[in-house]
N, C-alpha and C positions, 0 to 999 in steps of 0.2 A: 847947139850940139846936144843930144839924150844919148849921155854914159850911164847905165846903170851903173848901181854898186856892186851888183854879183859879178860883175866882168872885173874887175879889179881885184878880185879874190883871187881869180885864177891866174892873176899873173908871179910870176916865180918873185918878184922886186917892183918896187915902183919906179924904176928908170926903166923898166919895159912898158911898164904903163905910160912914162912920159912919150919913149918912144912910138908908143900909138898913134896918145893924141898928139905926136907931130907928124905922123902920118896922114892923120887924118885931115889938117888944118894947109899941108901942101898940097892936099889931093886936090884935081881937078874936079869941074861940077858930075862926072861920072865915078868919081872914086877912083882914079888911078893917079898915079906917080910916076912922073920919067925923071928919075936919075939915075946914079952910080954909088956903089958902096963908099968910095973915097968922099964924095958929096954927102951923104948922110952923116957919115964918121965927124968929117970935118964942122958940118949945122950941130953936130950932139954932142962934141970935144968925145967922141970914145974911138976908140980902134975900130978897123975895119973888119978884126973878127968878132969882137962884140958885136957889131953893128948885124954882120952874117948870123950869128947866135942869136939874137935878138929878132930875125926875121924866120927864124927856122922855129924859133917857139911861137911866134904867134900864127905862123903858116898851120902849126899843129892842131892850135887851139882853134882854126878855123874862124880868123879875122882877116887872112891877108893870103893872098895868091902872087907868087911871081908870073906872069903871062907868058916872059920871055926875058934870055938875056942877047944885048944887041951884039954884033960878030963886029970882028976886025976890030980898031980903035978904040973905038967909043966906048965899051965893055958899060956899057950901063943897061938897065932894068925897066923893066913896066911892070910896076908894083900894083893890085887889085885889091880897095880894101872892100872885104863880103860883105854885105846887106849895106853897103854905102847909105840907102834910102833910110834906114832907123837909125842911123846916127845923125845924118841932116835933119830931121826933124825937128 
């Protein structure tokens, strides 16, 4: 994995930063995430609005895209982390 250092500046805490790179370490070989806020919450011991909060600032910061949230049941996510390729590296 290449995390710089400057990206770690911009995060508000470093349990947003954990919360990255355990994004990034579930993601698939394209960079995306299929699960649910209740499944993150639960892998990170935080709340499900933390967890919400936590994808809405890095959404900002222009690390991670929601694609979509699934209907009916399922209520889970496909999570996109940007430039997936500079962080595999």
């Amino acid at each position: 994995m290449n995390i710089p250092k400057e990206l770690y500046r911009r995060f508000s805490s470093h349990r947003v930063a954990q919360f990255f790179l355990y994004l990034l370490f579930m993601s698939d070989n394209d960079g995306n995430i299929k699960t649910t806020l209740r499944q993150m919450a639960k892998d990170n011991e935080l709340s499900t609005f933390r967890v919400s909060n936590m994808l809405k600032e890095l959404k900002i910061l222009g690390l991670c895209e929601i694609i979509r949230k699934q209907k009916g049941n399922k209520g889970g996510s496909v999570i996109n982390i940007c430039n997936y390729e500079f962080y595999n590296d």
